[in-house]
C-alpha positions as CSV (number, residue, x, y, z in Angstrom):
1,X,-2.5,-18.2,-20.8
2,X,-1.5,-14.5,-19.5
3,X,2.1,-14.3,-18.5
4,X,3.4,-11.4,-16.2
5,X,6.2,-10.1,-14.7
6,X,6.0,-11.2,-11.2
7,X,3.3,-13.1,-8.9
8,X,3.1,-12.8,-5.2
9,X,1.2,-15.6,-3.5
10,X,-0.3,-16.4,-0.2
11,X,0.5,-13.9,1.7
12,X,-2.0,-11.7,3.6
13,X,-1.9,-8.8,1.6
14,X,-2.9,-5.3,3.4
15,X,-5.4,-2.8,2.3
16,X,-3.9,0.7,3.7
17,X,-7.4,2.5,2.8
18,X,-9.2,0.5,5.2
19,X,-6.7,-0.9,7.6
20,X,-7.6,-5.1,7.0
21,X,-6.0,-7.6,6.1
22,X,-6.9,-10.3,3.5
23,X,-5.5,-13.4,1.9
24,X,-4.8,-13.2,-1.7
25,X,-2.5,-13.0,-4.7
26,X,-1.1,-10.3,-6.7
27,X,0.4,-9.8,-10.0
28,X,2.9,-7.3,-11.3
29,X,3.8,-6.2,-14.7
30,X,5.8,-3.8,-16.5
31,X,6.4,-1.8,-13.1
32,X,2.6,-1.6,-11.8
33,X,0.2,-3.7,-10.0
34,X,-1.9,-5.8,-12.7
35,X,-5.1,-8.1,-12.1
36,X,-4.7,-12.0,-12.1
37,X,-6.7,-14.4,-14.2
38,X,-7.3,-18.3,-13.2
39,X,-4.9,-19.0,-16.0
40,X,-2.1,-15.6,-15.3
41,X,1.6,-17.4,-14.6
42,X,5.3,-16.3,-14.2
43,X,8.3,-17.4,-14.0
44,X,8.4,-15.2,-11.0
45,X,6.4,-16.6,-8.6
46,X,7.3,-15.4,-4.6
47,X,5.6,-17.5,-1.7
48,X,4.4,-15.5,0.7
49,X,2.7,-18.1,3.0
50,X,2.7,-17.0,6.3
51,X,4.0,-13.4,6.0
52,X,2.3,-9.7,5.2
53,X,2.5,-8.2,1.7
54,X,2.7,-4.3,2.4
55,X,2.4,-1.7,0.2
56,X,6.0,0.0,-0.6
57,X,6.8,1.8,3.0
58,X,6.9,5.5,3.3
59,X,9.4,7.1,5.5
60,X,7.6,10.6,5.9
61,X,10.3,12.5,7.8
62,X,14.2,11.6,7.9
63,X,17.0,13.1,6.9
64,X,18.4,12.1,4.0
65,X,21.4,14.8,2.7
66,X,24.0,12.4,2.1
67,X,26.4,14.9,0.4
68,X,25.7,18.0,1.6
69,X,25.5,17.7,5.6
70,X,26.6,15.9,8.7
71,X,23.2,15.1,9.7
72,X,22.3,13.1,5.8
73,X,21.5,9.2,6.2
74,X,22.1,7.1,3.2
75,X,18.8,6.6,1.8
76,X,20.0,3.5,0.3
77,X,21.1,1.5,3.4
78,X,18.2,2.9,5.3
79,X,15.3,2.6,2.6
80,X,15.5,-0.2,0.6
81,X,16.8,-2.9,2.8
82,X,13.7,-2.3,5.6
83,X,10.8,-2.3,2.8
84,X,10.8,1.7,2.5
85,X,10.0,2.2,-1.3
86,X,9.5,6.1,-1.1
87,X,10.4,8.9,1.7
88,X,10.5,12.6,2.4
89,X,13.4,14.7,4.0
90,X,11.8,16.7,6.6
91,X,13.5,20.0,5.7
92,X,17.3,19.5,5.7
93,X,17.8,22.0,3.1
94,X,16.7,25.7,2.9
95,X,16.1,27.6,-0.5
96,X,19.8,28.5,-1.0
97,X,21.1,24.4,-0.7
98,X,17.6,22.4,-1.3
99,X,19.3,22.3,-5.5
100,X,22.8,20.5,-4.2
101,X,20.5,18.2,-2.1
102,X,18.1,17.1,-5.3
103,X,21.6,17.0,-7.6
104,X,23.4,15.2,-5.3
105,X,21.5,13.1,-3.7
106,X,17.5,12.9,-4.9
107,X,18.1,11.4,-8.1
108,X,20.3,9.3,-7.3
109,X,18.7,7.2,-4.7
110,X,16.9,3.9,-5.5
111,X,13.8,4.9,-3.4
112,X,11.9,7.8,-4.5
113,X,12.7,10.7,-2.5
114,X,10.4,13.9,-2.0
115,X,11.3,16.9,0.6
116,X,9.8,19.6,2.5
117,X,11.5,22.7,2.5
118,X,12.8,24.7,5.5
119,X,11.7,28.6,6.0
120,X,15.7,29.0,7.0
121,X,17.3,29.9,3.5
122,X,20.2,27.3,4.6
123,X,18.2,24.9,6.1
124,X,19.6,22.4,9.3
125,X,23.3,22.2,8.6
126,X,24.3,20.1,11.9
127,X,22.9,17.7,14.6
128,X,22.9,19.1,18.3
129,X,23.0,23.0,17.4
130,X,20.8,23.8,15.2
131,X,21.4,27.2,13.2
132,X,18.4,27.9,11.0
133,X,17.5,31.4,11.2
134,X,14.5,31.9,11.9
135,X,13.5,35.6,11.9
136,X,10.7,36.0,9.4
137,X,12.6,38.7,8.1
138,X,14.9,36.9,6.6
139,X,12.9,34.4,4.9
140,X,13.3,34.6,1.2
141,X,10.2,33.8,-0.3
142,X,10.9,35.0,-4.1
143,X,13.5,32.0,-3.8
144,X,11.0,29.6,-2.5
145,X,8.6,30.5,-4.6
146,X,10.8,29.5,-7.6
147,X,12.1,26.7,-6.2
148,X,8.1,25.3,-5.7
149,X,7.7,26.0,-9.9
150,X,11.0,24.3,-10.4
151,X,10.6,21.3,-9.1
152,X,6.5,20.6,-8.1
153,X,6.3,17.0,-8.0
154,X,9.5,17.0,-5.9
155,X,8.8,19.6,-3.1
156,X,5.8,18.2,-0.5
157,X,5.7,21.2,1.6
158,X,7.3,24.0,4.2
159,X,9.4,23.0,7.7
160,X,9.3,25.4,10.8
161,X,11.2,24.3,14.0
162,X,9.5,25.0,16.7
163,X,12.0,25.0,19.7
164,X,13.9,27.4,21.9
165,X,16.7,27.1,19.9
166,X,15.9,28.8,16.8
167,X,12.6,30.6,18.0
168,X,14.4,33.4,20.6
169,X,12.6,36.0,21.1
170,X,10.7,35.6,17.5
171,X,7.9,33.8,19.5
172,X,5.0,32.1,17.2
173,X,6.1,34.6,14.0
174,X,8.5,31.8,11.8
175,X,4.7,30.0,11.8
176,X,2.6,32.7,11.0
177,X,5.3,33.6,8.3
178,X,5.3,30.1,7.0
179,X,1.6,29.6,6.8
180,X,1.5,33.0,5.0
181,X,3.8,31.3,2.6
182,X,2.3,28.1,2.7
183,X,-1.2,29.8,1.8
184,X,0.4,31.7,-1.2
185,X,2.2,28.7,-2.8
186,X,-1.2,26.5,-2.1
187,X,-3.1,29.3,-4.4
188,X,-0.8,28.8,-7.0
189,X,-1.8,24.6,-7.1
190,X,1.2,24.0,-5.1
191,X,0.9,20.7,-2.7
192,X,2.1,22.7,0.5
193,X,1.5,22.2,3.9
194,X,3.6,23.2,6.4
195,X,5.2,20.9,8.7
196,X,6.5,21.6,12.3
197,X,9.2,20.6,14.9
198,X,8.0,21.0,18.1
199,X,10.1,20.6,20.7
200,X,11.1,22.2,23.9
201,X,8.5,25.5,23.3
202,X,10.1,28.8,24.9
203,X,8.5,30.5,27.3
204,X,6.6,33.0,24.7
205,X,4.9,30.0,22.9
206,X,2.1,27.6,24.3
207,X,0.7,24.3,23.1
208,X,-2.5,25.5,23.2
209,X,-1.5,28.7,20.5
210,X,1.2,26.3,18.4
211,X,-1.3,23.3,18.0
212,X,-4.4,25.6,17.3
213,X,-2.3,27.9,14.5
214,X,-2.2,24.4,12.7
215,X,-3.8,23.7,10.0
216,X,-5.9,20.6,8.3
217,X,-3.3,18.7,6.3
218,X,-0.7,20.6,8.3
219,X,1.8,18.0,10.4
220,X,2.9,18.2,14.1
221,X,6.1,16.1,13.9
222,X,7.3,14.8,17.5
223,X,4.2,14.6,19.2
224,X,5.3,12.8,22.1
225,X,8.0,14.4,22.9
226,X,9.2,15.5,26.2
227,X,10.7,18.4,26.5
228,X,9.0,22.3,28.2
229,X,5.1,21.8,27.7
230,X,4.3,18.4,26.3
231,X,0.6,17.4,25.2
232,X,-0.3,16.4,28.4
233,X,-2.0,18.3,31.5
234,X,-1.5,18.5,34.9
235,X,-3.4,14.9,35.5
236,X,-1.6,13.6,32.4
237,X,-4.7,13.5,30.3
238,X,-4.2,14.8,26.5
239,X,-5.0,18.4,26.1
240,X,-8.2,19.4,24.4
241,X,-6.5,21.6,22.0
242,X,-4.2,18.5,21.0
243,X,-7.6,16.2,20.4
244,X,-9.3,19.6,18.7
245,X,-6.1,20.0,16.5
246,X,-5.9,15.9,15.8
247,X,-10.2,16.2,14.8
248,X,-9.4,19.3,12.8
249,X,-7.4,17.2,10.5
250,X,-3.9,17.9,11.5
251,X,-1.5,14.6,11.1
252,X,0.2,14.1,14.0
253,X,3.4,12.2,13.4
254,X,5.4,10.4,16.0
255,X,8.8,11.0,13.8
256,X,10.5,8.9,16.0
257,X,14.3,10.0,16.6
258,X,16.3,9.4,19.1
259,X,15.3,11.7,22.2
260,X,12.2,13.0,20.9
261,X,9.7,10.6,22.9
262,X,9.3,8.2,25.7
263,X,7.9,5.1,26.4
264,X,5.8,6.8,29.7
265,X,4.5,9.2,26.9
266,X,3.6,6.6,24.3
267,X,2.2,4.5,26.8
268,X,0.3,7.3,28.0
269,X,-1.0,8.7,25.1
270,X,-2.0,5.5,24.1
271,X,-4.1,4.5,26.5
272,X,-6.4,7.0,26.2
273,X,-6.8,6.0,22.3
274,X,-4.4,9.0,21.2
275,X,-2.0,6.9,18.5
276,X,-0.2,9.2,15.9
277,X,-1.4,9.2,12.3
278,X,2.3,9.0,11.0
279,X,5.0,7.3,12.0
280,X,8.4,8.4,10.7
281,X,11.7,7.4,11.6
282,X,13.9,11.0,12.0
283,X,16.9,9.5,11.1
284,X,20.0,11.3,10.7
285,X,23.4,9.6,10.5
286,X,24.6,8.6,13.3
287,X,21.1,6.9,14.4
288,X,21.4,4.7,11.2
289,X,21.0,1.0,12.8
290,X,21.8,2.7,16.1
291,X,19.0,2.6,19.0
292,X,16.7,3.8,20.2
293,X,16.6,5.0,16.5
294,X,18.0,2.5,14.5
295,X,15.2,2.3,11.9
296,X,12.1,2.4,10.6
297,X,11.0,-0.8,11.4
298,X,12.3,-0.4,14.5
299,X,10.3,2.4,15.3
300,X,7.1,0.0,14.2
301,X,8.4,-2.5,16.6
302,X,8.9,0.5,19.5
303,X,4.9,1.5,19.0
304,X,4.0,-1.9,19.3
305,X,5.1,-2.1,22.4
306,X,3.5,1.0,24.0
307,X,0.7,-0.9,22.3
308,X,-0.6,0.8,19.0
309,X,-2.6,-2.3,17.4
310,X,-0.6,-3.6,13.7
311,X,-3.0,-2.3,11.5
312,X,-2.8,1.5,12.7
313,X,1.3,0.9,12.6
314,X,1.0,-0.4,9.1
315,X,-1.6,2.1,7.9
316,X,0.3,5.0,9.3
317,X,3.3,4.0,7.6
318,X,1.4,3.7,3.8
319,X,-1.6,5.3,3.1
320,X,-1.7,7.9,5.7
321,X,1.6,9.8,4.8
322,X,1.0,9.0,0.9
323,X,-2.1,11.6,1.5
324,X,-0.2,13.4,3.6
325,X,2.2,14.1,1.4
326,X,-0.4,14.3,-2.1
327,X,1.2,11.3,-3.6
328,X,-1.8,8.4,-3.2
329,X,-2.4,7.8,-6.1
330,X,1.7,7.1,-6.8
331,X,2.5,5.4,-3.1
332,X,1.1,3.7,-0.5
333,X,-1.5,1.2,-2.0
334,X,-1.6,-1.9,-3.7
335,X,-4.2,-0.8,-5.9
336,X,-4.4,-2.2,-9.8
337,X,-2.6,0.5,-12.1
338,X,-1.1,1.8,-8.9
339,X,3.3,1.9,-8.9
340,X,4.6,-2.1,-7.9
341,X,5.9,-0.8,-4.6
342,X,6.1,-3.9,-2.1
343,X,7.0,-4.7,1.5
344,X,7.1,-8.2,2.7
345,X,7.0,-7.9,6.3
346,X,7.1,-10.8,8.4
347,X,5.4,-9.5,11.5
348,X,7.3,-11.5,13.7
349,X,5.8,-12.7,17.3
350,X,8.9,-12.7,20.0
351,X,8.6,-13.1,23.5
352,X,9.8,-10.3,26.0
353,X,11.5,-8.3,23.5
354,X,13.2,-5.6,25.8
355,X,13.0,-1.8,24.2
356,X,14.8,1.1,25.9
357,X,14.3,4.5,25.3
358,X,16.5,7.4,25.5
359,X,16.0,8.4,28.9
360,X,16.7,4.7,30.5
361,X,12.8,3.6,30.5
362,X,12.6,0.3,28.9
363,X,9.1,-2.1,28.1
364,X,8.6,-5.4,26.9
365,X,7.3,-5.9,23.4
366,X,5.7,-9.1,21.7
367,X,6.1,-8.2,17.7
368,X,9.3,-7.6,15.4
369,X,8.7,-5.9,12.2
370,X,11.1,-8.0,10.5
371,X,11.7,-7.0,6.3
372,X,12.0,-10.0,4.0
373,X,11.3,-8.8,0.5
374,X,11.6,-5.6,-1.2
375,X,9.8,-4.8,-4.8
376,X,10.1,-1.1,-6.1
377,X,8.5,-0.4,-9.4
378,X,8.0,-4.2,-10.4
379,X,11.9,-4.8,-9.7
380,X,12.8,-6.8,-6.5
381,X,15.3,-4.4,-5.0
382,X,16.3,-6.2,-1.8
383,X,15.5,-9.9,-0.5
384,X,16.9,-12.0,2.2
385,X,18.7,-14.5,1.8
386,X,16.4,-17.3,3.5
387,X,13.0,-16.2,2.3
């Protein structure tokens, strides 16, 4: 008789590589996914009748500088508690604050947090007005450059916002500048792509020249938002450089927010088969458990509704940002060997759930991503109290 750590039965357990579903068990032990004999026990055996057994969730893009902005959610309400076992800050901190953020904040989470980092030496310091310079000029590259040998495994990439408000007059440049960097850290075997905000384009920047700059591996966040030039045409149909850019290999992430979509967008895009290949959840801290934010899970629920099918939510929230991000082979799979990172999910069937969007457009939803069990490095971490 082989005795292990933990055992998770019955439940229908998801393969994030191919997007299906199948019935099974799984064992955990000493922190990592094991294989399970006819005769393996524990005396840690969880029944998972009836629910989904996820790998660990990945929260690609929030914001997550507790300590060191008014903008920082508390990874460890936000994470945790809704099945998220690993995320990324989407470039809260610049070269000259990124250190205060990993001190005071990366290490000391529960889930595993990874970070791009943003062109603007002092990164996004506050919610509605957002300061980052961004005149190439000013970019400091010998500091990024050290920061990317400092801390490899930590740092996933570069953030450019895309908007009127820190563009100006400097047009396309920030991104040519940050691919320029991107390219330089990449030949030095850095994991580095870059990763935009778009939103609200000034005049002196076009979809058509913004999505075709990007690269493969490269990430659009905010895809449906709608704000200036959106990804749609004049008949509402997606642009062709937005499908070229998506075939190209771009991720296109739906990093979710408050304002930066709609359900006549999602709904939109969706039916003409258009679904993003991330969702993230954008928090920041006062959209913590507040909607239309609220959460992760609730962003799942939200893309539901517009109707992207379960298995697309699920694989867009494990596999696809664990390659996005060059950490498969740590996160994102339940795969023997593999970190024993779990979500238990009841995927919950409601009737008329009502979902309101920013701009007063609401739609009725039929699924609840509801988290019953989390299990971070073989530990259970969170669990409700009725399952």
């Amino acid at each position: 008789m082989k005795k292990i750590d933990m055992i998770i039965r019955n439940g229908q357990v998801f393969d994030s590589v191919n997007a299906k579903f199948e019935k099974k068990d799984i064992g955990i032990h000493q922190g990592v996914f094991v294989a399970l004999d006819e005769d393996t026990q524990s005396n840690n055996e969880v029944d998972a009748e009836g629910n989904y057994v996820v790998p660990g969730i990945i929260d690609e893009h929030a914001h997550l500088n507790l300590y060191g902005t008014i903008i920082g959610a508390n990874a460890d309400t936000v994470c945790i508690p809704n099945g998220i076992t690993t995320a990324c800050d989407g470039g809260t901190c610049g070269a000259s604050n990124f250190e205060q953020f990993y001190m005071s904040n990366i290490i000391r989470y529960e889930s595993t947090v990874y970070s791009y980092l943003n062109v603007s030496t002092f990164g996004n310091k506050s919610l509605c007005k957002h300061e980052e310079d961004h005149d190439p000029a000013d970019f400091r590259e010998d500091l990024i450059d050290s920061l990317f040998e400092k801390y490899p495994q930590v740092l996933r990439g570069l953030k450019v916002r895309m908007c009127k408000e820190t563009l100006g007059d400097h047009g396309i440049s920030p991104l040519h500048a940050g691919i320029e960097m991107s390219e330089h850290l990449k030949a030095k075997g850095y994991h580095c792509p870059v990763a935009i905000h778009y939103d609200d384009l000034p005049e002196n920047v076009t979809v058509k020249e913004l999505f075709g700059t990007m690269r493969k591996d490269d990430v659009i966040a905010h895809v449906f938002q709608t704000k200036a030039e959106t990804i749609f045409d004049e008949n509402g149909k997606i642009k062709d450089c937005v499908w070229d850019a998506k075939k190209r290999g771009v991720y296109m992430d739906d990093c979710h927010g408050r304002v930066h979509w709609s359900y006549p967008n999602l709904q939109n895009a969706f039916s003409q088969s258009f679904y993003p290949d991330i969702i993230s959840s954008d928090l920041v801290r006062v959209s913590e458990y507040t909607r239309p934010g609220f959460s992760l899970l609730y962003a799942m629920s939200v893309n539901s509704a517009a109707g992207m099918p379960t298995e697309k939510i699920l694989q867009s929230v494990t596999y696809t940002p664990a390659k996005s991000l060059g950490i498969e082979e740590k996160a994102g799979v339940i795969r023997e060997g593999a970190p024993a990172d779990v979500a238990i999910l009841d995927i919950r069937d409601v009737k008329d759930k009502t979902f309101t969007d920013n701009y007063g457009n609401s739609i009725s939803g039929n699924k609840l991503f509801v988290p019953l069990m989390t299990v971070k490095g073989g530990r259970t971490a969170y669990r409700q109290i009725f399952f």
